[in-house]
C-alpha positions in Angstrom: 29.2 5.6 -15.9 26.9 2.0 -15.3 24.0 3.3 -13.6 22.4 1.3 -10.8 19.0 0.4 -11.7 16.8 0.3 -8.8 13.9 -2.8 -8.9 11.3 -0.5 -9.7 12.8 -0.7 -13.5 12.2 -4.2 -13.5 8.3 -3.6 -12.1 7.7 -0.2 -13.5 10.1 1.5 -15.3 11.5 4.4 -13.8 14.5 5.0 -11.9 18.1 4.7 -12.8 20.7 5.9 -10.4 24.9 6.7 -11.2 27.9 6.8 -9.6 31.5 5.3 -8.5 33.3 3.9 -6.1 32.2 1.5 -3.2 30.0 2.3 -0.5 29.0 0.4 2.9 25.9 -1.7 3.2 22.7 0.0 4.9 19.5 -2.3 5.1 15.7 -1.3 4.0 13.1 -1.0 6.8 10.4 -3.4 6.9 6.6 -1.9 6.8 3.4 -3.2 7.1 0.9 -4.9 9.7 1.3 -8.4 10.8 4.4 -9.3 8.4 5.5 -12.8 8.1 9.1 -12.7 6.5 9.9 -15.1 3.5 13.1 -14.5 3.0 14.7 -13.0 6.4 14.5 -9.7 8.6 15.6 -6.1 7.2 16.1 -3.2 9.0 17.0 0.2 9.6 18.9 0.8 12.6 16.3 3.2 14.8 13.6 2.9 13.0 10.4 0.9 14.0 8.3 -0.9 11.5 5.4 1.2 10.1 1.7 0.0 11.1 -0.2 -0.2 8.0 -3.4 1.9 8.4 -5.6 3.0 6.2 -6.0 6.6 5.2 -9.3 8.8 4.8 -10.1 10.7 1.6 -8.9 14.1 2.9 -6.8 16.8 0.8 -3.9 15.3 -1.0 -0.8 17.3 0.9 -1.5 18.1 4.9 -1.9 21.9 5.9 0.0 21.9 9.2 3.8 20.3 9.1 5.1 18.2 11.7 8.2 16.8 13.2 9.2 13.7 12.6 12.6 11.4 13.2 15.1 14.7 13.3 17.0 15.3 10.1 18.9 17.8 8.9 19.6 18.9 5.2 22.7 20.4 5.7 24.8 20.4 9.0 23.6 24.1 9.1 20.2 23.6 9.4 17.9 22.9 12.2 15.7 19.7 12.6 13.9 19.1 9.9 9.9 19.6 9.3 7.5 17.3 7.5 4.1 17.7 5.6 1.9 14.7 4.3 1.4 13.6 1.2 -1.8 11.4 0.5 -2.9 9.9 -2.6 -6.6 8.8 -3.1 -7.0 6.8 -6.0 -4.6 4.1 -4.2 -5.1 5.3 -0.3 -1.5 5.2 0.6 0.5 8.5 2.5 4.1 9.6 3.0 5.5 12.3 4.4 8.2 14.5 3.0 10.5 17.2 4.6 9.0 20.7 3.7 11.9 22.1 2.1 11.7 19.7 -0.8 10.3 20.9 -4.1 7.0 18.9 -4.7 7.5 18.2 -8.7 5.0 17.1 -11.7 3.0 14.0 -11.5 5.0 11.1 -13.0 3.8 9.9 -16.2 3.6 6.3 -15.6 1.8 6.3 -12.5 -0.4 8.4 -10.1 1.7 9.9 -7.5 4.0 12.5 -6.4 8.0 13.1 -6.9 9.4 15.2 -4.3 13.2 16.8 -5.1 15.7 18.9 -3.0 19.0 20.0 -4.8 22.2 18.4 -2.7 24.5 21.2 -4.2 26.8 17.7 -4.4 28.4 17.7 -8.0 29.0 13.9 -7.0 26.2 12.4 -6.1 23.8 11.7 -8.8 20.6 10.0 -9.0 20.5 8.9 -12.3 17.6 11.2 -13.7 15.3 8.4 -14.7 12.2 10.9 -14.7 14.4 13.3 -16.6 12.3 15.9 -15.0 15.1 17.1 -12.7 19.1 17.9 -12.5 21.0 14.8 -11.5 22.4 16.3 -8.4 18.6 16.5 -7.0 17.4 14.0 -4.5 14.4 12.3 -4.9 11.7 10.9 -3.3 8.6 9.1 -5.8 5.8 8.1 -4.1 3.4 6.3 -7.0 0.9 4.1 -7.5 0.3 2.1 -10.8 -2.4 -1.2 -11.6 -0.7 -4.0 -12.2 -0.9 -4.6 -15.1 2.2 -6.3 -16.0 0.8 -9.2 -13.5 3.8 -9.6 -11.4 3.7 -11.9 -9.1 5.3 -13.4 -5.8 7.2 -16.0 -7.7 8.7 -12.9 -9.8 9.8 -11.0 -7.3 11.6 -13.5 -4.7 14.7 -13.9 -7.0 17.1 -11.5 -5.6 18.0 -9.6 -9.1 21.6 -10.5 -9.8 23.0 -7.0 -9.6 26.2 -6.2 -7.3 25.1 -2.9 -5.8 22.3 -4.6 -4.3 23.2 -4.5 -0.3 19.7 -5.3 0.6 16.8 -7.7 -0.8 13.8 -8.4 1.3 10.4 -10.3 -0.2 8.0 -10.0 2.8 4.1 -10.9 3.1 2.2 -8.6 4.4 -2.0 -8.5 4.8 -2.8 -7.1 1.1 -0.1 -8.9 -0.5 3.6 -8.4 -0.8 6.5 -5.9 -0.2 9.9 -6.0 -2.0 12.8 -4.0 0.1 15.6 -3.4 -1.9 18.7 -1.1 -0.9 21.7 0.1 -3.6 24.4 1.6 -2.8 27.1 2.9 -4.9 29.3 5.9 -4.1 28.0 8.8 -3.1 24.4 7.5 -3.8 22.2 5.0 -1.3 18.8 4.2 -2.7 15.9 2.7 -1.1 13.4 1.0 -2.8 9.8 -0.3 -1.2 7.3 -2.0 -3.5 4.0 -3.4 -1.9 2.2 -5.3 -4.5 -0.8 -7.7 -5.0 -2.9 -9.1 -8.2 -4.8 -5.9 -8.3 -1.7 -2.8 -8.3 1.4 -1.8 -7.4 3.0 1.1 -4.4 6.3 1.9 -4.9 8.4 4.3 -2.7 11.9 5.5 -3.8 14.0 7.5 -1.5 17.4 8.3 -3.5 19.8 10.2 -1.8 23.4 11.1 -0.9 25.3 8.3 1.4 26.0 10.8 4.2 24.3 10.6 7.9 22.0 13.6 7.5 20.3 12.5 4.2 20.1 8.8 5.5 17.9 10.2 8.2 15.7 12.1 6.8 15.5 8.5 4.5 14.9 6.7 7.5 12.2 8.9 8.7 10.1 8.9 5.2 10.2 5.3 5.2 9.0 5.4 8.5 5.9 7.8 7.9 5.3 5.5 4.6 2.1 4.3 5.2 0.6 1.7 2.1 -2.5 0.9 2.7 
């Protein structure tokens, strides 16, 4: 099957994503403090923009979990709980729902990858970290230098790819953020890159295209905090 490759390929290198069929448009949500937008609004419906704070040097995942924007994994299960993840070495947080597996580092960045099996033969999220089955959600929180110098001028070409829904280029205080949303059968994926001369933040939320996953989507985006 052609896979869907998310933006963070072009930037990074990571994530590919597969599947069929056609799938409704859902927008990314805008974060950071005092954006000025170059290339028009994107949202979420419900979801406020994130304030960009920064974080203090405190234990990388939080001891206590708390409640976000209700999700549900499975129409079983009850509202969804969160913990914290925070990451030193490039001060940016994100909170994940507590039944998610908290995998290995990634190898091409510092970070975390955070994984909960759907039990949905098809949905598939391509497996770019090969570190997990295909039917696995995913949520990669990393931080890499940029190296590769990528720059505004670089990034506010919308990539000529068809399961694209949703591509944002945004200024923000500390540089840029790139919002990018795929869609393609049973798979949405939601892509946030902040970037600047100095690294690069990228947060990846792949999941199935049903209401209960976009949620709990909707609610890590929200709780993403960059800087």
């Amino acid at each position: 099957m052609k896979s869907i490759t998310l933006l963070a390929v072009c930037i990074l290198g990571t994530m590919a994503l597969a599947g069929c069929g056609a799938a409704g448009p859902v927008s990314a949500t805008p974060t950071g403090n005092g954006n000025s937008h170059i290339s028009g609004q994107a949202h979420i419906s419900g979801v406020s923009p994130t304030t960009s704070t920064s974080s203090s040097n405190s234990s990388s995942i939080s001891s206590s979990p708390s409640q976000l924007t209700p999700g549900t994994t499975s129409t079983s299960q009850s509202a969804t709980m969160y913990l914290t993840y925070h990451n030193p070495l490039y001060n940016f947080s994100v909170s994940y729902p507590t039944t998610w597996t908290e995998s290995p580092r990634p190898n091409d960045g510092d970070g975390r990858l955070f994984t909960f099996d759907t039990h949905i033969p098809t949905f598939s999220n391509g497996g770019g970290y090969e570190l997990y089955p295909k039917y696995d959600a995913v949520i990669a929180a990393i931080g890499v230098y940029n190296v590769t110098n990528f720059t505004f001028d670089q990034a506010k070409n919308r990539p000529q790819n068809p399961n694209i829904t949703s591509y944002h280029v945004v200024k923000v205080s500390n540089g840029y953020e790139v919002q990018e949303t795929q869609t393609k059968g049973d798979t949405i994926a939601y892509s946030l890159v902040f970037f600047n001369a100095t690294y690069q933040k990228h947060l990846q939320v792949v999941v199935p295209n049903t209401a209960p996953y976009r949620k709990i989507a909707r609610a890590v985006l929200q709780s993403y905090k960059p800087f």
